[in-house]
Structures are given as structure tokens and as C-alpha cells.
PDB file of N, CA, C and O in Angstrom:
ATOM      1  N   UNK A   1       0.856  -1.170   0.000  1.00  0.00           N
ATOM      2  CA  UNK A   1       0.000   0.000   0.000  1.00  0.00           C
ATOM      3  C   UNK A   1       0.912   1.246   0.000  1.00  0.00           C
ATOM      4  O   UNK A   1       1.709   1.510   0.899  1.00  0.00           O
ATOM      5  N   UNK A   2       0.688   2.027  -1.184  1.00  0.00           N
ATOM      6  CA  UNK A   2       1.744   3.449  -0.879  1.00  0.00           C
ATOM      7  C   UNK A   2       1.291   3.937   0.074  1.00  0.00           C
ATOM      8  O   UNK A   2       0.249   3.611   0.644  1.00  0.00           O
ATOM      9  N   UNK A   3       2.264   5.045   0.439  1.00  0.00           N
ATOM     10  CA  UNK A   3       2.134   6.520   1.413  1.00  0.00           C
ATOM     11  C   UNK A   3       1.660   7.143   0.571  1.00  0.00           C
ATOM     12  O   UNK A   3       1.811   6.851  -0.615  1.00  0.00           O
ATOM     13  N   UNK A   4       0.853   8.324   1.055  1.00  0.00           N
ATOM     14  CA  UNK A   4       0.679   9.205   0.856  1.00  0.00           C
ATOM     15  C   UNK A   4       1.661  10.080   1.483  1.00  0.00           C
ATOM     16  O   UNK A   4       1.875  10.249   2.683  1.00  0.00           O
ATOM     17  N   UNK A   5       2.180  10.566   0.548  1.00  0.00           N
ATOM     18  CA  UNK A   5       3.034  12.075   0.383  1.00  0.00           C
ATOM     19  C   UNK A   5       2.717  13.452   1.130  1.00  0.00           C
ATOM     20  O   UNK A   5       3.483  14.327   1.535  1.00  0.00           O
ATOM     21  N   UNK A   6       1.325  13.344   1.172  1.00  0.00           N
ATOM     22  CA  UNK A   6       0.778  15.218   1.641  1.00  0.00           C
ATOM     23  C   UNK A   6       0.268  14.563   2.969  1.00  0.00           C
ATOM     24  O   UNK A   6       0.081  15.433   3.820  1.00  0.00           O
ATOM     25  N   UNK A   7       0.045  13.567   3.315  1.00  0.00           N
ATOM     26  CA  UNK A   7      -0.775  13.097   4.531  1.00  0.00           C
ATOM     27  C   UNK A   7       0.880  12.475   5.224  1.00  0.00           C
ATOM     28  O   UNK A   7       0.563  11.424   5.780  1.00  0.00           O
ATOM     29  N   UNK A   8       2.135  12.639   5.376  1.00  0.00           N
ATOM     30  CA  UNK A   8       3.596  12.587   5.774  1.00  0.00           C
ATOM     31  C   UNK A   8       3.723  13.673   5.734  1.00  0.00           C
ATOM     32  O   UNK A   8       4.190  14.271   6.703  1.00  0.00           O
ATOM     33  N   UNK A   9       3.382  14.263   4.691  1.00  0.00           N
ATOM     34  CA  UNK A   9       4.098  15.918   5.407  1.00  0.00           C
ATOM     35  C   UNK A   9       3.785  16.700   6.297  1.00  0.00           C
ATOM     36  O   UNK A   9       4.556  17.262   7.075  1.00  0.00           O
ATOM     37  N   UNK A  10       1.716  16.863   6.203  1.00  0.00           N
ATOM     38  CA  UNK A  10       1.434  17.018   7.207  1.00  0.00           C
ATOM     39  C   UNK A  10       1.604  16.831   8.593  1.00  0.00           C
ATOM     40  O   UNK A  10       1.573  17.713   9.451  1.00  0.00           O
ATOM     41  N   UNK A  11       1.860  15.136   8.820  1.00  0.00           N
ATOM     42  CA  UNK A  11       2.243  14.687  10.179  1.00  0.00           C
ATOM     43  C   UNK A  11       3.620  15.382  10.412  1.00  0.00           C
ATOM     44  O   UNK A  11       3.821  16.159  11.345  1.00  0.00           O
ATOM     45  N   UNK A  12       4.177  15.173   9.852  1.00  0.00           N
ATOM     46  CA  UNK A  12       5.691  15.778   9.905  1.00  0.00           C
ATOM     47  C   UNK A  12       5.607  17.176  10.537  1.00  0.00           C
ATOM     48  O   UNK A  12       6.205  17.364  11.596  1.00  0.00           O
ATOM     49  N   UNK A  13       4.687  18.484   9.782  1.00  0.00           N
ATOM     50  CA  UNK A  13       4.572  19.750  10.101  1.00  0.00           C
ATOM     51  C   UNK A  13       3.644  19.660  11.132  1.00  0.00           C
ATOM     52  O   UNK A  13       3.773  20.691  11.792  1.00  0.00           O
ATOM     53  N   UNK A  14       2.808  18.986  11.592  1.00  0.00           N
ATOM     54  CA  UNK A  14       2.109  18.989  12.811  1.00  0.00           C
ATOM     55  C   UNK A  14       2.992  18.758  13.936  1.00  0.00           C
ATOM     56  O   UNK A  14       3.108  19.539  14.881  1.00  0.00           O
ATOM     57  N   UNK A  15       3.648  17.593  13.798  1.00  0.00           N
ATOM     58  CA  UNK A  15       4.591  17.106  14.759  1.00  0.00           C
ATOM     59  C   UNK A  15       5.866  18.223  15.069  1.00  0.00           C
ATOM     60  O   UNK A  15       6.258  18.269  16.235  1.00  0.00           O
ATOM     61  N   UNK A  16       6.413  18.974  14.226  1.00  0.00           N
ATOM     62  CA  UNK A  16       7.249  19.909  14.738  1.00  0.00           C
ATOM     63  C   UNK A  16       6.803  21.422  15.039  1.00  0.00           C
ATOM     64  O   UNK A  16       7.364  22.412  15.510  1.00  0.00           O
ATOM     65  N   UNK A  17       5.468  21.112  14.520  1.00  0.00           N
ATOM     66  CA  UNK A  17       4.576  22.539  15.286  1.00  0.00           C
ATOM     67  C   UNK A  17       3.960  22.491  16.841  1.00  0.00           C
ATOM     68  O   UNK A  17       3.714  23.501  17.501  1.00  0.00           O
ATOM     69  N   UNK A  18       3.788  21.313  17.228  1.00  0.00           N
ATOM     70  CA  UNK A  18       3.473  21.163  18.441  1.00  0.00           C
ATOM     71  C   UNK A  18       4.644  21.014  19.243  1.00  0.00           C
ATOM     72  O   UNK A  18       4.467  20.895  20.456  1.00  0.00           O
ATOM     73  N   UNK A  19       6.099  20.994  18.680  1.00  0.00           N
ATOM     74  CA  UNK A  19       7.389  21.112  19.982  1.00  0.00           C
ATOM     75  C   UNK A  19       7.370  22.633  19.883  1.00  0.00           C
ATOM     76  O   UNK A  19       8.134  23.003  20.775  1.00  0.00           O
ATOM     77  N   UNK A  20       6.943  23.578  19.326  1.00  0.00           N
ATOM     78  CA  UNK A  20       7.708  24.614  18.881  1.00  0.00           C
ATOM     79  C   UNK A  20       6.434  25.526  19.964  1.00  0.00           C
ATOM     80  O   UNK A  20       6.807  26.421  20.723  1.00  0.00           O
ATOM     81  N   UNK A  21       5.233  25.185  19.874  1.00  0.00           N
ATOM     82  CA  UNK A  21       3.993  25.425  20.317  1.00  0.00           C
ATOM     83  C   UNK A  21       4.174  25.880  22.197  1.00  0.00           C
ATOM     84  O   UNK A  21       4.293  25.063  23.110  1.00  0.00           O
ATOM     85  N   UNK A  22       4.147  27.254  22.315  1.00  0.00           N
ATOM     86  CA  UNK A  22       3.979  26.766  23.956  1.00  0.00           C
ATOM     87  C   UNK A  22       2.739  26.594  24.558  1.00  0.00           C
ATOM     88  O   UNK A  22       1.694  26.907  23.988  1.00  0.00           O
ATOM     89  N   UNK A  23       2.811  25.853  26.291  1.00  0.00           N
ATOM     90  CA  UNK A  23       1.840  25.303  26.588  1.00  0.00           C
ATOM     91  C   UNK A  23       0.571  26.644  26.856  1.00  0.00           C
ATOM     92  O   UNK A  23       0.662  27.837  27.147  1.00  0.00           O
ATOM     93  N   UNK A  24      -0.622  25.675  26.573  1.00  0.00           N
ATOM     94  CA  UNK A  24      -1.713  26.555  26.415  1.00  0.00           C
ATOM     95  C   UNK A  24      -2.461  26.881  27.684  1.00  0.00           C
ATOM     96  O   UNK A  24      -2.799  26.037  28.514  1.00  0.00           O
ATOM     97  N   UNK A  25      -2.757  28.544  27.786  1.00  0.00           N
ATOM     98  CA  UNK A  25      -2.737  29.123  28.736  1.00  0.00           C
ATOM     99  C   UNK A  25      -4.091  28.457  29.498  1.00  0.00           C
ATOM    100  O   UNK A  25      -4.852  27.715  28.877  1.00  0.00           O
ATOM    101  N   UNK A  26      -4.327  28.850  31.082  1.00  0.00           N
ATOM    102  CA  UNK A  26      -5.280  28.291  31.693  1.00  0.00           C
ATOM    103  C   UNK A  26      -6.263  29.449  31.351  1.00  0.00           C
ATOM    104  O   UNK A  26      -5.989  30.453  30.692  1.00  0.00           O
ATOM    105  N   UNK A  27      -7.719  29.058  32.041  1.00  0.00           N
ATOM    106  CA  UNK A  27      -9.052  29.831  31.470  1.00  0.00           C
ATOM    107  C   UNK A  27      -8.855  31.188  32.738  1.00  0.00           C
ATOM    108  O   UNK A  27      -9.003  32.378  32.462  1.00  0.00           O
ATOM    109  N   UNK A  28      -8.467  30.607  34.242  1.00  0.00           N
ATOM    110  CA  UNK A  28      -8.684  31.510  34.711  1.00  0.00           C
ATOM    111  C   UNK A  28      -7.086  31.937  35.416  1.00  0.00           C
ATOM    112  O   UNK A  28      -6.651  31.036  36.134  1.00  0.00           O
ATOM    113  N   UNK A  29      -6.384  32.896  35.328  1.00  0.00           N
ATOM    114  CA  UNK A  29      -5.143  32.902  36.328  1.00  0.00           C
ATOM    115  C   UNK A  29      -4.991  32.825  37.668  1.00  0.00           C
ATOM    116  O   UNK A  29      -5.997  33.314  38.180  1.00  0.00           O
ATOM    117  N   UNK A  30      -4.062  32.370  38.665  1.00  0.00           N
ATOM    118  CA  UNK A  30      -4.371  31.652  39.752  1.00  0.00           C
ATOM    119  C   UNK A  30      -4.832  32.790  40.610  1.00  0.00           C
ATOM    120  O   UNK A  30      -4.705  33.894  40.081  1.00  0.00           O
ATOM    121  N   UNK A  31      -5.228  32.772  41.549  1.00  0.00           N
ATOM    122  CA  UNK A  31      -5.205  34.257  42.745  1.00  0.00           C
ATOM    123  C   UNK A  31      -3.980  33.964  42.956  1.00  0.00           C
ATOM    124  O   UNK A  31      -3.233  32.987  42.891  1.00  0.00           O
ATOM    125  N   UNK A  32      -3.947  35.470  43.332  1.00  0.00           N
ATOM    126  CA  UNK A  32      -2.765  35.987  43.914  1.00  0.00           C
ATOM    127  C   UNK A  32      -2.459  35.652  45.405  1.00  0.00           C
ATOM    128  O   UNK A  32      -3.330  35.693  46.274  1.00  0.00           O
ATOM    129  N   UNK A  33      -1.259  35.344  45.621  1.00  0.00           N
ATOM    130  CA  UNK A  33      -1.140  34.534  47.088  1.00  0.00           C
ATOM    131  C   UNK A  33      -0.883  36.039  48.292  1.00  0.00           C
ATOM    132  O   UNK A  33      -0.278  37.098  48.124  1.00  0.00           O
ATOM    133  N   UNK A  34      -1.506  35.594  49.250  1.00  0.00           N
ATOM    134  CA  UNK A  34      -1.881  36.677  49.982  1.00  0.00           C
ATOM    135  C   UNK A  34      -0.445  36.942  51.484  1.00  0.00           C
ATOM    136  O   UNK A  34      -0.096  36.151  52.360  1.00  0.00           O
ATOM    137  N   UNK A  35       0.024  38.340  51.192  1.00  0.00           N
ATOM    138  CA  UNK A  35       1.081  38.751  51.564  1.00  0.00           C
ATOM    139  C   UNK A  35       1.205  38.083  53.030  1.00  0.00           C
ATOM    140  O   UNK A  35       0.276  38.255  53.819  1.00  0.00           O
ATOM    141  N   UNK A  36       2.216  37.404  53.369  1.00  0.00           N
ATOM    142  CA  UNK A  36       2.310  37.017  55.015  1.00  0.00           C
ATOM    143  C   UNK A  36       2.647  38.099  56.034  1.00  0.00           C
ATOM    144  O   UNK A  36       3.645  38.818  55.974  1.00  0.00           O
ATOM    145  N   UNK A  37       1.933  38.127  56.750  1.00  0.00           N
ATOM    146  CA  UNK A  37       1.958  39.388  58.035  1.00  0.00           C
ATOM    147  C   UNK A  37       3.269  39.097  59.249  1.00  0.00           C
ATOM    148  O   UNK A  37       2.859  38.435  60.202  1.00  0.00           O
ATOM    149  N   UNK A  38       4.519  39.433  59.318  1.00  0.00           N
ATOM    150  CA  UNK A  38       4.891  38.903  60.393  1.00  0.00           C
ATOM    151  C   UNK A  38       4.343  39.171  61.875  1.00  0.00           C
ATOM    152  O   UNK A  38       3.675  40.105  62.317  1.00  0.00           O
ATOM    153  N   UNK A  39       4.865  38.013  62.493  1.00  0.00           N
ATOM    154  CA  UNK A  39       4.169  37.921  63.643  1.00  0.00           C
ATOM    155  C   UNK A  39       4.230  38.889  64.902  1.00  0.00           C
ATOM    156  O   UNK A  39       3.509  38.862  65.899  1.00  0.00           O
ATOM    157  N   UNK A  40       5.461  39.903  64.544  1.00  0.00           N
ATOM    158  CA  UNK A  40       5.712  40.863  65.740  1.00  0.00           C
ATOM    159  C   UNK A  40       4.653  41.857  65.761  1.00  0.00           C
ATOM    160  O   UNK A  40       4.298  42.316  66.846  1.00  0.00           O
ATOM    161  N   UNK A  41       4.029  42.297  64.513  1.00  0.00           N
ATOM    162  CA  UNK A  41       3.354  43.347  64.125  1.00  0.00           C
ATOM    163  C   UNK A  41       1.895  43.637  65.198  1.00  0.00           C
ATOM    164  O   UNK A  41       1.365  42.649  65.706  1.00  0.00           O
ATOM    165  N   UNK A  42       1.522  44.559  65.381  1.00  0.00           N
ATOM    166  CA  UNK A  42      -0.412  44.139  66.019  1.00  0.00           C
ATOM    167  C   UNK A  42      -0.926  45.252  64.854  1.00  0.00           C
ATOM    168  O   UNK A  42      -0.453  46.369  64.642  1.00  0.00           O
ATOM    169  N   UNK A  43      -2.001  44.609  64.200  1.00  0.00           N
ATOM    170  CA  UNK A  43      -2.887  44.937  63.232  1.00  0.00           C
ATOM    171  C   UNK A  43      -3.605  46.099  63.859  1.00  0.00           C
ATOM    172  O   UNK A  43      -4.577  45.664  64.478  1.00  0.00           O
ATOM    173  N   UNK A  44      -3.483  47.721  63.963  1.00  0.00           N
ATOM    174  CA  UNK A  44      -3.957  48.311  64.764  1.00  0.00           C
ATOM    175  C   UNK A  44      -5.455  49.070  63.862  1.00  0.00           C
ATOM    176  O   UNK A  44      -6.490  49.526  64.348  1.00  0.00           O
ATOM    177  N   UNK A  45      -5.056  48.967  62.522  1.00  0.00           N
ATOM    178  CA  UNK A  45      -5.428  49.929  61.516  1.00  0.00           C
ATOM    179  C   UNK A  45      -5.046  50.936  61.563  1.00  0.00           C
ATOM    180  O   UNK A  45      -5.156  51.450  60.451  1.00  0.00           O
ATOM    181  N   UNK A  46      -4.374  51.957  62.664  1.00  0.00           N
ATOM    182  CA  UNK A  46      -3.763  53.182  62.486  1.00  0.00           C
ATOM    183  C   UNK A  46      -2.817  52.852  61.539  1.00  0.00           C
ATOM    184  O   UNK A  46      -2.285  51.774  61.275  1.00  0.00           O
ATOM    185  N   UNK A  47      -2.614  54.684  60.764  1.00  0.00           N
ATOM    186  CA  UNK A  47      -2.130  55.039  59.572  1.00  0.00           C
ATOM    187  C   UNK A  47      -0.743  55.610  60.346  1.00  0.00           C
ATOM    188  O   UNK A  47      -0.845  56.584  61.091  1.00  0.00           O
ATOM    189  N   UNK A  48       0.755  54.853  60.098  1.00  0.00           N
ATOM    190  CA  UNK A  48       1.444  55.331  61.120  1.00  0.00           C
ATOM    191  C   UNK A  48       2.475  56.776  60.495  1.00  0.00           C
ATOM    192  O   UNK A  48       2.913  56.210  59.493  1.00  0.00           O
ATOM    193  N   UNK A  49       2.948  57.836  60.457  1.00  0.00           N
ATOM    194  CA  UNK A  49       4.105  58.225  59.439  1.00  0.00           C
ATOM    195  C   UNK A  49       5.349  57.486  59.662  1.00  0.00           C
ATOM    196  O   UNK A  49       5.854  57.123  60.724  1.00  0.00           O
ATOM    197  N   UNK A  50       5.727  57.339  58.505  1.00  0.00           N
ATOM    198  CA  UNK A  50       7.116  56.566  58.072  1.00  0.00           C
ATOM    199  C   UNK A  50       8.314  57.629  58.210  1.00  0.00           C
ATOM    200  O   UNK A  50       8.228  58.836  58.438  1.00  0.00           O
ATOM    201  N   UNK A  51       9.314  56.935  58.032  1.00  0.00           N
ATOM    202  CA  UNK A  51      10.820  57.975  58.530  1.00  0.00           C
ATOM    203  C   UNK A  51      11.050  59.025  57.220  1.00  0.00           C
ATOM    204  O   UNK A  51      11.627  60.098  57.400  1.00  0.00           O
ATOM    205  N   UNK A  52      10.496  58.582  55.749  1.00  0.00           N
ATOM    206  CA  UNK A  52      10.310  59.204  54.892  1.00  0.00           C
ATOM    207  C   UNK A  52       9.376  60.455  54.210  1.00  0.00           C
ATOM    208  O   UNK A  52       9.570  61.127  53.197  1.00  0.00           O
ATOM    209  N   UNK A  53       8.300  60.468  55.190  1.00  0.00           N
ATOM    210  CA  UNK A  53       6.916  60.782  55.665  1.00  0.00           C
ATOM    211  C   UNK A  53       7.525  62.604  55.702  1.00  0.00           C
ATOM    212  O   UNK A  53       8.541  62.874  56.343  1.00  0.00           O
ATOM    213  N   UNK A  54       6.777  63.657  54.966  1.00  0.00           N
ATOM    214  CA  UNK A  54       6.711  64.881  55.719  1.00  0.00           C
ATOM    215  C   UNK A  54       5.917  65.223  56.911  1.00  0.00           C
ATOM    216  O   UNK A  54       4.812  64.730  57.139  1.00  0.00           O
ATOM    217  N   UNK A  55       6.384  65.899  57.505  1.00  0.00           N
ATOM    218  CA  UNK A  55       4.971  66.373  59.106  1.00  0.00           C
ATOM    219  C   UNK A  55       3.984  67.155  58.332  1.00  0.00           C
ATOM    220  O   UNK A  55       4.144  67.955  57.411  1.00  0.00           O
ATOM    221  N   UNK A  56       2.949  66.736  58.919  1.00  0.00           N
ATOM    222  CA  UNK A  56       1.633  67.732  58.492  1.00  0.00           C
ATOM    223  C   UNK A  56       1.377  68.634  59.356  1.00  0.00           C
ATOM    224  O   UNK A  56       0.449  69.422  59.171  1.00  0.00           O
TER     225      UNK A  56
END
């Protein structure tokens, strides 16, 4: 039984289009991982000025 000629080339160009191909993106991007608080800190909600800070 011959080959087909155009149905080899194809495989051929499929096959080196899918190494070349990068992987396909996800639907949703992950969340963002949520900043760790160190433990010395106390969560006061006051707004404190920084050493960089002008006086008001």
C-alpha cells in the first residue's frame, strides 16, 4: 500500500509545530497569594508616618 506524500508531510509539520507550540494558557489565572503578616506586628489599623513621611 503506498504513502501518501501530503498526509507525511502534514504529520511531519504537525509534529514539529506542536514542539515549537507553547503550553496553552489556563481559562482563569491563579489568585494571587496573599502577603504574610509577620508575627511581631499588632494589626492596629492606624495610619502610622514613616521615617520618609513629611509632618503635616
Amino acid at each position: 500500500m503506498p504513502i501518501d506524500p501530503y498526509a507525511a508531510l502534514n504529520a511531519m509539520l504537525r509534529a514539529e509545530a506542536a514542539r515549537f507550540t507553547p503550553p496553552a494558557r489556563r481559562a482563569e489565572p491563579a489568585p494571587p497569594q496573599p502577603v504574610p503578616v509577620p508575627a511581631d506586628t499588632e494589626p492596629t489599623g492606624e495610619v502610622t508616618q514613616g521615617p520618609g513621611d513629611p509632618v503635616a
